[in-house]
Phi, psi and omega in degrees: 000117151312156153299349173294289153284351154341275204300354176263006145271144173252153192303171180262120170241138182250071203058201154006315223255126190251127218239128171206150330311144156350074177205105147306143151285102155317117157355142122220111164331139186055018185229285189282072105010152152320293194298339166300305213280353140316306191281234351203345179275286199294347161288316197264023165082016195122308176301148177134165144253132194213124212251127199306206140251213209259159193222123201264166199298313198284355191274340194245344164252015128283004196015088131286147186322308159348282163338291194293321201269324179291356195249036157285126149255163150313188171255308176315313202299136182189111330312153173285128182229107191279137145243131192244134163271115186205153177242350201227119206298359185299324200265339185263342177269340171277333143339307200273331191282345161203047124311330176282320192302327200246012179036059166278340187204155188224054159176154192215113198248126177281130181236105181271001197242354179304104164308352212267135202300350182256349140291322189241030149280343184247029188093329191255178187084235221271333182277021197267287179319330161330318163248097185316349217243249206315339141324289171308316176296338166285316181287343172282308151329302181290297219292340216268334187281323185300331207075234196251358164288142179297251184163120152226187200212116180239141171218195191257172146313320192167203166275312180185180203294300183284025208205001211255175222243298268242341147267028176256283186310266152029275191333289178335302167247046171266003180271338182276350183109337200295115172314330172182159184226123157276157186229100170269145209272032195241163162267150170290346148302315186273020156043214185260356178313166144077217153222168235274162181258114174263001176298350200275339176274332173286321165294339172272003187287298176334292197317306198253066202302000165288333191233142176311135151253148188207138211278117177230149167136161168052026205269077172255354156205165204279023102359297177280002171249339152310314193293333146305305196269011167243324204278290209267348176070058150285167174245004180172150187259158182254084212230108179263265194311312178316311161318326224277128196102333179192097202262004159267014175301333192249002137247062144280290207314294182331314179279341196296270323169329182246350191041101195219314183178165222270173203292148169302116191247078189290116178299163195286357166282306189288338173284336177275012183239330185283320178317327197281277224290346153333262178313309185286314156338292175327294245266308197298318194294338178251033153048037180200114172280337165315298195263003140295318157256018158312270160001320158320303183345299222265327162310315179343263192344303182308286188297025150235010161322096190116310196278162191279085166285305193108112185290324164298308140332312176305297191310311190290325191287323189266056145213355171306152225216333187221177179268317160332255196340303175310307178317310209280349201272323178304327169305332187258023179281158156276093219259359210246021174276146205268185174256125204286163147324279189297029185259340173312203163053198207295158192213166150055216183248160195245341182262130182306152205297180095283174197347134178278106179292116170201154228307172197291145164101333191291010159294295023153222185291039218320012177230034163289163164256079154335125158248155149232135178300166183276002177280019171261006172237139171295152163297323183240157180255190181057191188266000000 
C-alpha cells in the first residue's frame, strides 16, 4: 500500500475512542491474554485496538476467581477493551452495569459468533441472533446499562447458508444503540473451514450505513486487510488466527496502512526470542513460571509453522515444563534459518464445522421469545 493510499483510510471510531490504523485484535479464548495482547501492542507501537479474550457475564457478576484475574488490564492499554459473552439479558445487563460502576473497561465489545457445539446446543454463540427478539433484549440491556461506554458487537453470518442472520442483526443494533458491528464472514456450520465470504461484509456495510462495520475472516498478512477494505468498503478489521505465532503481524499492519515499509520476515532466532519472552510473560502474569510455560505450549506449532524444526524438536519445546528447559530446547534449533515461505497463510484450525447442534425447536418461530438456560454460559471465561 502506498502512502498516498494510506492516507485515504481513516481512523476507526469506537464511540470516544479513535482507533488507528482500523485494526483489531480478535477476541480468542486461551490467546489473547494480558501477555499476547502486550506483544501484539509492542510490535505494533501502541496502535491497534486489542480486545481481552471473552469473558463470561455470569462468571464476572459471581467474581469467579479466574474471571476476576483475566479482566487485568495493563496500565499501558488504552482503551481497555472487554468482550463479554451472555444469553440471559438480565445477567448481561448486570454485567455491563459493573463494569462502568467499577470502571473496569472503557469499551464493551458483545460475542454473538462462537461456533462451538457445547454453546451452540444450548442457544447461545452463533445461534443465538436466530432470535431476534432475544438479541434485541440483550443489545437493550448492554447498552441501556453502559453509560458513555461503547458497546459493539461480533458476530457470523448466520447458522449456515439457509439460516442467516446478520442483516437483521445489524439492523437490530443499530437500533439498539450499538457503536459499531463485526462480521466474520463464515456461517457457524462452516466453523473455520472453506473461506470467509467477504461480499457479505460489504451487504452489511450497505445494510447499516450508520455505524462502522469491521470485517473479519481470512486476514492472513496485512495486505489481505487492505485488500478487505477496498474490496468490501469496512471501515476497519478484525484480525484473529492470522496472528497466532506471530503478533509481529500488527506492525505489519501499522505499515501495511501507513506505507511505511515492508512486512517483517523475522528468522528463526528472533522468532525463538519472541517464543522466550512469551512464555516468560505467561509465567509472570499467572505468578507460576511452571504454568506459564506450560500455558505457552499450545503456541510451538504456530510460531515454528515453515521452518525446519522437526517433529520431534516440536515435540519437546511443546513439553517443556520450565523457562530452562524451554532455553535449551530453543538453543538447540537451527536458529541461523531465514524466515520461510511456508510460515505464511491459513493458521490454526481449519476444517470446517459439521451439522450445527442445536436446542430442539430452535429453527422455529425466530421472534419467539426465546430463554436460554444458564448451561449455555460456562461457569468461567476465557479457555
Amino acid at each position: 500500500m502506498t502512502a498516498d493510499a494510506a492516507a485515504n483510510t481513516t481512523p476507526l471510531q469506537i464511540g470516544p475512542h479513535s482507533v488507528w490504523p482500523p485494526v483489531v485484535l480478535a477476541p480468542m479464548a486461551g490467546i489473547t491474554n494480558a501477555p499476547f495482547r502486550t506483544l501484539c501492542r509492542e510490535f505494533s507501537g501502541g496502535k491497534g485496538l486489542f480486545v481481552s479474550e471473552m469473558i463470561t457475564t455470569r462468571a464476572l457478576v459471581a467474581r469467579n476467581d479466574k474471571t476476576m484475574h483475566l479482566i487485568h488490564f495493563d496500565g499501558t492499554e488504552k482503551p481497555r477493551s472487554m468482550q463479554l459473552y451472555g444469553v440471559d439479558p438480565a445477567t448481561v445487563g448486570a454485567a455491563v452495569r459493573m463494569i462502568v460502576d467499577e470502571d473496569l473497561a472503557d469499551h464493551i465489545d458483545l460475542n454473538f459468533g462462537c461456533p462451538v457445539p457445547k454453546v451452540t446446543r444450548k442457544g447461545g454463540g452463533s445461534a443465538l441472533p436466530y432470535k431476534r427478539n432475544l438479541l434485541r433484549s440483550i443489545l437493550r440491556e448492554a447498552v441501556g446499562n453502559a453509560g458513555a461506554l461503547p458497546v459493539t458487537i461480533k458476530m457470523r453470518k448466520g447458522i449456515d447458508d439457509d439460516h442467516l442472520t446478520y442483516l437483521d442483526a445489524g439492523r437490530i443494533a443499530v437500533g439498539e444503540g450499538v457503536t459499531a458491528v463485526a462480521l466474520h464472514g463464515r456461517t457457524a456450520a462452516q466453523h473455520y473451514g472453506g473461506t470467509a465470504d467477504w461480499e457479505a461484509i460489504a451487504r452489511l456495510k450497505e445494510a447499516v450505513p450508520e455505524i462502522p462495520v469491521l470485517g473479519n475472516g481470512d486476514i492472513w498478512r496485512a495486505d489481505d486487510a487492505v485488500r478487505m477494505m477496498r474490496e468490501t468498503g469496512c471501515d476497519g478489521v478484525v484480525v484473529g488466527r492470522g496472528c497466532l505465532g506471530r503478533p509481529w503481524l500488527f506492525g505489519d499492519l501499522v505499515a501495511a496502512f501507513e506505507g511505511t515499509h515492508a512486512p517483517a520476515t523475522p528468522g528463526l532466532r528472533e522468532v525463538a526470542g519472541v517464543m522466550r519472552r512469551h512464555a516468560e510473560l505467561l509465567g509472570e502474569w499467572l505468578e507460576d513460571e511452571e504454568r506459564g510455560v506450560i500455558d505457552f505450549r499450545k503456541h510451538v506449532a504456530w510460531y515454528t509453522k515453515g521452518f525446519s524444526v522437526g517433529s520431534e524438536m516440536r515435540r519437546k519445546l511443546a513439553m517443556s515444563s520450565s523457562l530452562a528447559e524451554l532455553d535449551a530446547h530453543l538453543a538447540d534449533l537451527d536458529l541461523d534459518q531465514p524466515w520461510p515461505a511456508g510460515a505464511e497463510g491459513p493458521r490454526g484450525r481449519t476444517a470446517a464445522g459439521k451439522r450445527v447442534v442445536l436446542p430442539d425447536g430452535w429453527l422455529g418461530d425466530p421472534y419467539d421469545c426465546a430463554v436460554v438456560g444458564a448451561d449455555a454460559e460456562l461457569d468461567t471465561s476465557g479457555g
